[in-house]
SETILUM-413223 format. One record per residue (C-alpha): residue number from 1; residue in three letters; x, y, z. Coordinates in pm, 1 decimal, always signed. Example, Ala and Ser with C-alpha at 12.3 -4.5 7.8 and 13.67 -1.06 7.14 Angstrom:
% SETILUM-413223
<guro><resi>1</resi><resn>Ala</resn><X>+1230.0</X><Y>-450.0</Y><Z>+780.0</Z></guro>
<guro><resi>2</resi><resn>Ser</resn><X>+1367.0</X><Y>-106.0</Y><Z>+714.0</Z></guro>
//
This chain:
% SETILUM-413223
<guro><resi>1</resi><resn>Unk</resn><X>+6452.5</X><Y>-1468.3</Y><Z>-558.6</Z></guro>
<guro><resi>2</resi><resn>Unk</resn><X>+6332.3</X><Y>-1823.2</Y><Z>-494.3</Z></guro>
<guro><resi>3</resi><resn>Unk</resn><X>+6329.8</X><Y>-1982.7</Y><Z>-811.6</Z></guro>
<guro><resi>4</resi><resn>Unk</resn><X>+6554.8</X><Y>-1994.7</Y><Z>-1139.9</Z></guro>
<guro><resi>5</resi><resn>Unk</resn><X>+6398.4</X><Y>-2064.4</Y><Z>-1483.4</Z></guro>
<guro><resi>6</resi><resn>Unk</resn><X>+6161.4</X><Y>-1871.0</Y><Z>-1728.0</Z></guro>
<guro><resi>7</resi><resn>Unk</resn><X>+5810.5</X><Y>-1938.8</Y><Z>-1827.4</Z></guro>
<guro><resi>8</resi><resn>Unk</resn><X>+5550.1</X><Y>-1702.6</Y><Z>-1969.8</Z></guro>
<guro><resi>9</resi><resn>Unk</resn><X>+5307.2</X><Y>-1505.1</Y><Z>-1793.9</Z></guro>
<guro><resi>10</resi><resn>Unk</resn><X>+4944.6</X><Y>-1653.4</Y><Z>-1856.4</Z></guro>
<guro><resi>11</resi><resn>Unk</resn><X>+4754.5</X><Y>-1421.8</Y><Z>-1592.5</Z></guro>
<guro><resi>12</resi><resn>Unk</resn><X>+4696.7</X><Y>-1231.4</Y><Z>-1291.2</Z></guro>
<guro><resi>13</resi><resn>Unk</resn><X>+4549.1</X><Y>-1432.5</Y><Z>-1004.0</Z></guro>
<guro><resi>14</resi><resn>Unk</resn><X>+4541.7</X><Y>-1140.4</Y><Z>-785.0</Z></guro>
<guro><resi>15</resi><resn>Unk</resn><X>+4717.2</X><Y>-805.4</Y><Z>-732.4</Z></guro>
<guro><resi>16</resi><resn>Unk</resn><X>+5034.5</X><Y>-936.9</Y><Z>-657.7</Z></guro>
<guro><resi>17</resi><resn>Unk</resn><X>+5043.9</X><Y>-1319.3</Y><Z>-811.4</Z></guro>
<guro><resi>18</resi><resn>Unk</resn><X>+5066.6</X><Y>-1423.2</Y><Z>-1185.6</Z></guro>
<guro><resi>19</resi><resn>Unk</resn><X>+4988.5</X><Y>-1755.8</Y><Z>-1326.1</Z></guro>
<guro><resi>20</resi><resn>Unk</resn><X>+5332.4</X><Y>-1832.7</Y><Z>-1485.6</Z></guro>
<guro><resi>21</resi><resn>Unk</resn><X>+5338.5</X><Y>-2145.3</Y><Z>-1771.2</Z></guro>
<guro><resi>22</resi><resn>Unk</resn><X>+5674.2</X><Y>-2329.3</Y><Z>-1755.8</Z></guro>
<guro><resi>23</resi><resn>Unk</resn><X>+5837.9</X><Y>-2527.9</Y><Z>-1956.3</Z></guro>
<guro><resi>24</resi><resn>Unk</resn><X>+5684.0</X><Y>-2867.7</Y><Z>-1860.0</Z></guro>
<guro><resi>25</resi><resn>Unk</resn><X>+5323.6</X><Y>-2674.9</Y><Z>-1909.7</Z></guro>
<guro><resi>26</resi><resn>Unk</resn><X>+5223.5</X><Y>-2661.8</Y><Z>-1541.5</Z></guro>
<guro><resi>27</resi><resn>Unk</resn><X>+5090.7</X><Y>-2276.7</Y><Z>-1427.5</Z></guro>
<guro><resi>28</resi><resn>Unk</resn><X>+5273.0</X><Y>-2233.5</Y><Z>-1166.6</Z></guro>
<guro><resi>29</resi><resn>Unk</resn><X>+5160.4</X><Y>-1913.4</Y><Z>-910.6</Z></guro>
<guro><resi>30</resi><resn>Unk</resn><X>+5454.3</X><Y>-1635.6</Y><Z>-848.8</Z></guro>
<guro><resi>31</resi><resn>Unk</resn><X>+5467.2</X><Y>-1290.8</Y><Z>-643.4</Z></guro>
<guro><resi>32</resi><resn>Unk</resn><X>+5525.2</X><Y>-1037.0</Y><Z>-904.3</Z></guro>
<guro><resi>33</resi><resn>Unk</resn><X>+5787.5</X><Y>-866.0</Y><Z>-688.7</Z></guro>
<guro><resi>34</resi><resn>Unk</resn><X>+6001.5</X><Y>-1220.5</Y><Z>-777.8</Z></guro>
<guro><resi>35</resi><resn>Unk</resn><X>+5987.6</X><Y>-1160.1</Y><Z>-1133.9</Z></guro>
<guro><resi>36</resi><resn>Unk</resn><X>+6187.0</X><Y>-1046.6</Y><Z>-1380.5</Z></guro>
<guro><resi>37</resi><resn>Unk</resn><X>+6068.2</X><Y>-986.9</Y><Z>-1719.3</Z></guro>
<guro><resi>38</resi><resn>Unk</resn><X>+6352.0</X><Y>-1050.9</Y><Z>-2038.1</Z></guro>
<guro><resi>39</resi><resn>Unk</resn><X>+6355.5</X><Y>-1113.7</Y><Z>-2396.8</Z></guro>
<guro><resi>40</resi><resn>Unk</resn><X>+6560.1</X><Y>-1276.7</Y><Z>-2570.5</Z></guro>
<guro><resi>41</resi><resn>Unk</resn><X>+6848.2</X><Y>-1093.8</Y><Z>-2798.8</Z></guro>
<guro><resi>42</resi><resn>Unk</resn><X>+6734.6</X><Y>-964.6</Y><Z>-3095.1</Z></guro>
<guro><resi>43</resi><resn>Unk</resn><X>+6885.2</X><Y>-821.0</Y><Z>-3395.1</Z></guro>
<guro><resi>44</resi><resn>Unk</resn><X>+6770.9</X><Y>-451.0</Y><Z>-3486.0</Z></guro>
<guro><resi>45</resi><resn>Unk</resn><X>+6607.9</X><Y>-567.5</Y><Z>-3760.4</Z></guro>
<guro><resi>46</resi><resn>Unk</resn><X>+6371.9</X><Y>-799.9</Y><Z>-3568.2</Z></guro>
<guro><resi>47</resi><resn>Unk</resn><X>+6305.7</X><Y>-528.4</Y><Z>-3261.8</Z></guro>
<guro><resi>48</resi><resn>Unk</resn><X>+6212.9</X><Y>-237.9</Y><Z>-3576.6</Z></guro>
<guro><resi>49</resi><resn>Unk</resn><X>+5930.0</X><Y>-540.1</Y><Z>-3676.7</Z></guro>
<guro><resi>50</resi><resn>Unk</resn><X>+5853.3</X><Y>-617.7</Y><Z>-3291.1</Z></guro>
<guro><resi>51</resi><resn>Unk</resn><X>+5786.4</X><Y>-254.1</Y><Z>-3227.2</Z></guro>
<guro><resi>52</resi><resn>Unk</resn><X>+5555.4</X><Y>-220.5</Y><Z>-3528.6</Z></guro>
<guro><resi>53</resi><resn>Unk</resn><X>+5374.8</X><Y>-528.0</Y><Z>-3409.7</Z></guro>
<guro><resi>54</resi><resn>Unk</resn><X>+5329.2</X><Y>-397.3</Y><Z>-3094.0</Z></guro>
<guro><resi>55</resi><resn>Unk</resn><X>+5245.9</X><Y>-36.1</Y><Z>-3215.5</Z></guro>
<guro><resi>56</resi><resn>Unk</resn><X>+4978.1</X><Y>-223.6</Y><Z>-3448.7</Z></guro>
<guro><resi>57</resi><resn>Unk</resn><X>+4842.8</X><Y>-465.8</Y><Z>-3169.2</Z></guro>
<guro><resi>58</resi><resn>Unk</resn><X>+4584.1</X><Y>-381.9</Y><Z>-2957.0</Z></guro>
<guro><resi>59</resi><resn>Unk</resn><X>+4621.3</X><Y>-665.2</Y><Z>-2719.5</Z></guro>
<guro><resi>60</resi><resn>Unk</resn><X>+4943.8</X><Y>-712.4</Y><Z>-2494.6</Z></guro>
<guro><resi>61</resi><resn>Unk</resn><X>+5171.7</X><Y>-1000.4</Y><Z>-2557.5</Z></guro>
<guro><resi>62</resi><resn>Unk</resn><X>+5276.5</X><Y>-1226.4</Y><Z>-2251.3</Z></guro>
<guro><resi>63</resi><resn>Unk</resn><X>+5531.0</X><Y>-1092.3</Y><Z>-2084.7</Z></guro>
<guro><resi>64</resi><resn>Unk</resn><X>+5833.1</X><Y>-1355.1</Y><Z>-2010.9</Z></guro>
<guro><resi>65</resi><resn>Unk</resn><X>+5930.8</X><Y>-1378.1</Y><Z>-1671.4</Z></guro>
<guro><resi>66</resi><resn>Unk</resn><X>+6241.1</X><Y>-1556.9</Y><Z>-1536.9</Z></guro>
<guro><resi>67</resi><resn>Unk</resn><X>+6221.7</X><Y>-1689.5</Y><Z>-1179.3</Z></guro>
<guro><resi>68</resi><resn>Unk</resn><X>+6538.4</X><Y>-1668.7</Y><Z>-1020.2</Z></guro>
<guro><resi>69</resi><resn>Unk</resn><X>+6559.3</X><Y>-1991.7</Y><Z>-853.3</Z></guro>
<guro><resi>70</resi><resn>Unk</resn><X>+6337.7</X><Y>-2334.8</Y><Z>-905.8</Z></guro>
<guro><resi>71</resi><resn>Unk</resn><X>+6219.0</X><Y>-2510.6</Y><Z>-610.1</Z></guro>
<guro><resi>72</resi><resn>Unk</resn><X>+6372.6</X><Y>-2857.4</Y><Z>-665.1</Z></guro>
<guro><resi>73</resi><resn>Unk</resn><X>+6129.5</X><Y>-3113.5</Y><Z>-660.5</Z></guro>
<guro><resi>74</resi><resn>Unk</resn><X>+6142.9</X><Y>-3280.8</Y><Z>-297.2</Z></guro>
<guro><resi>75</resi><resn>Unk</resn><X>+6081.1</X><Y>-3674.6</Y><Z>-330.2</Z></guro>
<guro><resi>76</resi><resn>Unk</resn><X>+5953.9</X><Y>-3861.5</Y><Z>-2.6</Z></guro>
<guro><resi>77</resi><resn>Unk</resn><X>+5965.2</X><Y>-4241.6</Y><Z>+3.6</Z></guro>
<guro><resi>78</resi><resn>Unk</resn><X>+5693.4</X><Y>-4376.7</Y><Z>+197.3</Z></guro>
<guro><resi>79</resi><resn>Unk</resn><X>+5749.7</X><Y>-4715.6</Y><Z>+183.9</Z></guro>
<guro><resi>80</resi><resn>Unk</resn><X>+5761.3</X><Y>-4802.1</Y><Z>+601.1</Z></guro>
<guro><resi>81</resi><resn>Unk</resn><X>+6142.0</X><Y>-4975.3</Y><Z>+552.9</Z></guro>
<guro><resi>82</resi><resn>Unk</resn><X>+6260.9</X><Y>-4652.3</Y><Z>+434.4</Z></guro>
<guro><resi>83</resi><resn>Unk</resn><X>+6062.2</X><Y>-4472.9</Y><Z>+754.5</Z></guro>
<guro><resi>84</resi><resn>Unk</resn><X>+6180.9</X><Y>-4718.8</Y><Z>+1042.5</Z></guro>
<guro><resi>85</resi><resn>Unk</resn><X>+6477.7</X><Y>-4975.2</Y><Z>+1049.8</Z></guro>
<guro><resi>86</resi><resn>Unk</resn><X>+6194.6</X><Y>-5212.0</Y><Z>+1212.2</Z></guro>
<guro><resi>87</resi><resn>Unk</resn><X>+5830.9</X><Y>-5299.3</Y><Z>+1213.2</Z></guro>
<guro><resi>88</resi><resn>Unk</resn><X>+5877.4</X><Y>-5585.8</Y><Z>+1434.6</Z></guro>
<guro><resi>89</resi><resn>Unk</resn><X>+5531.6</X><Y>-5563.9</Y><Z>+1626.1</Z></guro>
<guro><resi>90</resi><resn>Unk</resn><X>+5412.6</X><Y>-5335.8</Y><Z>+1487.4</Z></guro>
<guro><resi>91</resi><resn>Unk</resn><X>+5050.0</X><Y>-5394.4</Y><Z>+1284.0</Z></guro>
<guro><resi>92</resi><resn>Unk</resn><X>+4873.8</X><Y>-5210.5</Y><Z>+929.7</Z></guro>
<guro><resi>93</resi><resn>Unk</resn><X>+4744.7</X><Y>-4922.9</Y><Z>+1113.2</Z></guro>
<guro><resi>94</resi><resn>Unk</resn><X>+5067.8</X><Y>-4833.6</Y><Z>+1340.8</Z></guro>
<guro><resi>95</resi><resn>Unk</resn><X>+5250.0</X><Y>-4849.9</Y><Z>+951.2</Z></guro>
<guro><resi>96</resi><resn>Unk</resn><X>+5034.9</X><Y>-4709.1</Y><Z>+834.1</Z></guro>
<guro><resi>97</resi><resn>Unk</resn><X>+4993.5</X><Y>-4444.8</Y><Z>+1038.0</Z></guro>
<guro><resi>98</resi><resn>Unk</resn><X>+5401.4</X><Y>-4405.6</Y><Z>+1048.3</Z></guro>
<guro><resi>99</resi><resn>Unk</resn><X>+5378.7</X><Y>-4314.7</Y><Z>+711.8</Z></guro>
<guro><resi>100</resi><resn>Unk</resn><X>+5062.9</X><Y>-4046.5</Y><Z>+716.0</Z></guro>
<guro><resi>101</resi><resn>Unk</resn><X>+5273.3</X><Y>-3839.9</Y><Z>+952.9</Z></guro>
<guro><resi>102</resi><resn>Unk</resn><X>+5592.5</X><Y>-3858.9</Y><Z>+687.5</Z></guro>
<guro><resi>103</resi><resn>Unk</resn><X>+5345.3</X><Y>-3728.0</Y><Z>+441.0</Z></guro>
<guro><resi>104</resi><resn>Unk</resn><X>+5189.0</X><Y>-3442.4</Y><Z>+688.1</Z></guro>
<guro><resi>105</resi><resn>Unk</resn><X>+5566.9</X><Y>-3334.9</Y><Z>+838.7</Z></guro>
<guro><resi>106</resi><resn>Unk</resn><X>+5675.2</X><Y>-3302.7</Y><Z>+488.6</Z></guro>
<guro><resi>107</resi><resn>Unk</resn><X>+5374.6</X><Y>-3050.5</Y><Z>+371.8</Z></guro>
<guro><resi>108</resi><resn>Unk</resn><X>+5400.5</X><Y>-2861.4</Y><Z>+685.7</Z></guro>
<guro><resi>109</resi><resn>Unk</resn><X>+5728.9</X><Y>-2837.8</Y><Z>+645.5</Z></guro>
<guro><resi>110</resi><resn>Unk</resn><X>+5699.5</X><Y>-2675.5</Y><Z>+298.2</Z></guro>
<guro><resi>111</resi><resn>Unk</resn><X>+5315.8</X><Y>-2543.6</Y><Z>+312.5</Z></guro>
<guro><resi>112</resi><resn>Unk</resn><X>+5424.8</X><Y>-2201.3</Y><Z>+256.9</Z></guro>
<guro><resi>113</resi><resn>Unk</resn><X>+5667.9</X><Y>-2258.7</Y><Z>-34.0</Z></guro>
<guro><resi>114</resi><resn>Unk</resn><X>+5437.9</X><Y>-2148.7</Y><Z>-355.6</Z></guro>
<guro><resi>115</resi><resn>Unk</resn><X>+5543.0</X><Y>-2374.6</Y><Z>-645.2</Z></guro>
<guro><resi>116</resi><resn>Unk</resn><X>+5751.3</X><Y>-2618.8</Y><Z>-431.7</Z></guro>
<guro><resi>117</resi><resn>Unk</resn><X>+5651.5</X><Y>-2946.5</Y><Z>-602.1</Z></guro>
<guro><resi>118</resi><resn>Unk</resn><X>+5703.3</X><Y>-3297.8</Y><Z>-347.5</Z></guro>
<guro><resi>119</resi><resn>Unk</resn><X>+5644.0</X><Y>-3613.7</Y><Z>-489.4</Z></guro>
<guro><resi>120</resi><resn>Unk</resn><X>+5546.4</X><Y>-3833.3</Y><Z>-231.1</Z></guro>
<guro><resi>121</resi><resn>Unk</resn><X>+5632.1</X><Y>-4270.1</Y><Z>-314.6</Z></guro>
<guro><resi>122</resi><resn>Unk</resn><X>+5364.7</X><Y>-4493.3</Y><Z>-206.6</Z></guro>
<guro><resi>123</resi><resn>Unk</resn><X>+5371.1</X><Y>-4768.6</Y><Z>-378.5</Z></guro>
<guro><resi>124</resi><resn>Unk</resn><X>+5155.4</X><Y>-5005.5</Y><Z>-598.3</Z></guro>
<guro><resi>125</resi><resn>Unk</resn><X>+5003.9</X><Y>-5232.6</Y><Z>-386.6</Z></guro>
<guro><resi>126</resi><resn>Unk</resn><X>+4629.8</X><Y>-5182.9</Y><Z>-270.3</Z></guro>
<guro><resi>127</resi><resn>Unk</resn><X>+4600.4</X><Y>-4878.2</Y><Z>-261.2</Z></guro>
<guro><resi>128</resi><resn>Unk</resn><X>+4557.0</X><Y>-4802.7</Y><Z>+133.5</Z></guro>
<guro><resi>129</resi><resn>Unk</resn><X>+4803.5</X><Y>-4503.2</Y><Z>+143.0</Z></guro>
<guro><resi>130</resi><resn>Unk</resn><X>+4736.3</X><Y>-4346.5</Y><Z>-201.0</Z></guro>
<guro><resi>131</resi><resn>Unk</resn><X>+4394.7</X><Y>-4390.1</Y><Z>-106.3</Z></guro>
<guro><resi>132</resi><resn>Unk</resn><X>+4448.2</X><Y>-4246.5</Y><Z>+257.3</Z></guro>
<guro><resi>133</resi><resn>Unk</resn><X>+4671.2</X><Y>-3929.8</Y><Z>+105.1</Z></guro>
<guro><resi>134</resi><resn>Unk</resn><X>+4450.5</X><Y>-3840.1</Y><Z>-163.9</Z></guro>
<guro><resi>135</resi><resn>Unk</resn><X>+4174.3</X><Y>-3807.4</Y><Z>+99.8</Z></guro>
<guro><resi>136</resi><resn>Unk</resn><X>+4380.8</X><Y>-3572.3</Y><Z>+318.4</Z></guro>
<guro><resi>137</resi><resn>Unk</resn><X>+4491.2</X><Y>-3363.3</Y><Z>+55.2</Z></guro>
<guro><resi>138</resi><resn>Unk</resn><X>+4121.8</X><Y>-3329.6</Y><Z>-56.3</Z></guro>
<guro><resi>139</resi><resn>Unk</resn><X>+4009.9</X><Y>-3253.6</Y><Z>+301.6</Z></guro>
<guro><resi>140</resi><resn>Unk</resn><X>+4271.7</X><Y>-3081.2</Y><Z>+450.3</Z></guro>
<guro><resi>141</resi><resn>Unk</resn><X>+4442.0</X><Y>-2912.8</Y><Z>+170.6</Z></guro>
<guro><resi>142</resi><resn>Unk</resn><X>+4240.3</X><Y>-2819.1</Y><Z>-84.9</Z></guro>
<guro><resi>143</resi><resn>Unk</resn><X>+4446.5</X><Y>-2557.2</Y><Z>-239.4</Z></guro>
<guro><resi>144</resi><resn>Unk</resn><X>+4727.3</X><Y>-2760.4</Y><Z>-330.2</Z></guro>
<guro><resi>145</resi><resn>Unk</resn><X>+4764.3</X><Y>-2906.6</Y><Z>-696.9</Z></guro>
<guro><resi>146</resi><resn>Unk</resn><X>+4776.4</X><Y>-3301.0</Y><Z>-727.4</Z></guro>
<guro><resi>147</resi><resn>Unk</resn><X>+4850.1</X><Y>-3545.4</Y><Z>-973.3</Z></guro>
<guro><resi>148</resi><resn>Unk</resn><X>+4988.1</X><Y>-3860.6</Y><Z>-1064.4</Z></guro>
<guro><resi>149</resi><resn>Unk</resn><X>+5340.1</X><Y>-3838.7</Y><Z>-1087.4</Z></guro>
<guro><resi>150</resi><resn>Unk</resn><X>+5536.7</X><Y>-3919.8</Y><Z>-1347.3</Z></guro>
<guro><resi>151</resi><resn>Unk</resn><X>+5502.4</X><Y>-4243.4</Y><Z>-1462.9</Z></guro>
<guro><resi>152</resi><resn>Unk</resn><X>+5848.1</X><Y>-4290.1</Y><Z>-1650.5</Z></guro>
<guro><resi>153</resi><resn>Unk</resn><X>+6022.1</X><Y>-4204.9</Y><Z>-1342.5</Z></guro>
<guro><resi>154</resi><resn>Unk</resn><X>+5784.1</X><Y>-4375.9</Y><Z>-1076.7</Z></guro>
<guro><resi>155</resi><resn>Unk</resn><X>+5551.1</X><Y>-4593.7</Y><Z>-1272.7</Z></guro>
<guro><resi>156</resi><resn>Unk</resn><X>+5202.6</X><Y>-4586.0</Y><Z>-1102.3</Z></guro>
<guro><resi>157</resi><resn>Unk</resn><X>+5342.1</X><Y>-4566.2</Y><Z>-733.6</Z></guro>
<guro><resi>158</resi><resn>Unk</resn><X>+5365.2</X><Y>-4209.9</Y><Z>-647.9</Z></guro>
<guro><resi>159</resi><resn>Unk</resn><X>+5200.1</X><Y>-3855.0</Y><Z>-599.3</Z></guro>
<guro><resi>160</resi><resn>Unk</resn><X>+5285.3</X><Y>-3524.9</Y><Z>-679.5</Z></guro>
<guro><resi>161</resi><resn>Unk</resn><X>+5183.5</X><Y>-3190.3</Y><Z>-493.7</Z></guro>
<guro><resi>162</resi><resn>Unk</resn><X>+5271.7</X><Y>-2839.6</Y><Z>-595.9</Z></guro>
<guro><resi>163</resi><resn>Unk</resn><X>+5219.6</X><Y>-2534.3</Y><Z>-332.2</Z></guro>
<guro><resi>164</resi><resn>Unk</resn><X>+4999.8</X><Y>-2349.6</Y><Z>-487.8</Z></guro>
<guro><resi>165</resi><resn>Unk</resn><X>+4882.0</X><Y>-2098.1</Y><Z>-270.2</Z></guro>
<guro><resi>166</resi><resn>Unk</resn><X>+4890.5</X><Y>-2000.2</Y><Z>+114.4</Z></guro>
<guro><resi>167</resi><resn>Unk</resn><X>+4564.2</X><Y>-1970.3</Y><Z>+322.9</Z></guro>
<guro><resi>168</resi><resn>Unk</resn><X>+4615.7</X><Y>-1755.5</Y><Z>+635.2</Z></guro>
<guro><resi>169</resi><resn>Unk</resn><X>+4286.2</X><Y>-1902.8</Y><Z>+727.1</Z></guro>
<guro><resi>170</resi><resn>Unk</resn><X>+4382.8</X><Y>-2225.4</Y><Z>+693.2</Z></guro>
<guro><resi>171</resi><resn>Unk</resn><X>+4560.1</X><Y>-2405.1</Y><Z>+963.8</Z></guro>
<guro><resi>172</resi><resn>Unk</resn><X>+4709.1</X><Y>-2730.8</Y><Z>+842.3</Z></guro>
<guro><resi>173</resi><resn>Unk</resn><X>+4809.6</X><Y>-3008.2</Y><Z>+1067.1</Z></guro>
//
């Protein structure tokens, strides 16, 4: 109901979450109540040899799952002239601190999307803000996924979070 595409289903992370593997390899968590589990076509020929596999197998195959609708992946450019038309007075730590509150509007605004993935641009540089949002996703929000992202698309300038899960005991800035 949120997401479209297919992946496999890998595991159960609790009673009403499975670990789903996409295309791109990533496990990504989904309510079970949002999937849907298809094959594809087959000829009766190929489901007369699927049933005796499965009548012959002791262990279940993966079921495949298709989400109805993918989260888009949200990009955020942090550089400060895409944030303010000026910084005219302004010094490293008011820019700096600009940006931070970019990066924390943007996960609070999507902190309870599971599998929304945001890549967030930095920048090359010296590493201040990397630096500075690595730290606050390791302090503050532990139980989202991050990584590098891709380098094709953004060389070695930006980060990428996916929503992986949703802490009611969490409260996030």
């Amino acid at each position: 109901m949120n997401a479209v595409g297919e992946g496999i289903v890998k595991g159960f992370k609790n009673k009403d979450i499975v670990w789903v593997e996409e295309e791109d390899g990533f496990k990504t968590p989904v309510l079970i109540k949002e999937c849907i589990v298809i094959e594809p076509d087959k000829t009766p020929m190929e489901e007369e040899i699927i049933q005796k596999i499965k009548d012959d197998s002791p262990r279940r195959q993966p079921a495949r799952v298709m989400k109805e609708k993918t989260p888009s992946i949200i990009e955020v450019d942090l550089h400060i002239n895409q944030l303010l038309d000026s910084t005219a007075g302004m010094n490293n730590t008011e820019i700096i601190t600009v940006q931070l509150n970019k990066f924390r509007q943007t996960l609070g605004e999507n902190k309870n999307k599971i599998g929304q993935k945001i890549v967030f641009i930095h920048g090359k540089g010296e590493g201040v803000l990397r630096n500075a949002i690595l730290s606050e996703l390791k302090s503050k929000y532990k139980d989202f996924s991050v990584q590098d992202a891709s380098f094709r698309e953004y060389g070695f300038g930006a980060t990428m979070v996916t929503v992986r899960q949703i802490k009611t005991n969490r409260q996030y800035d």
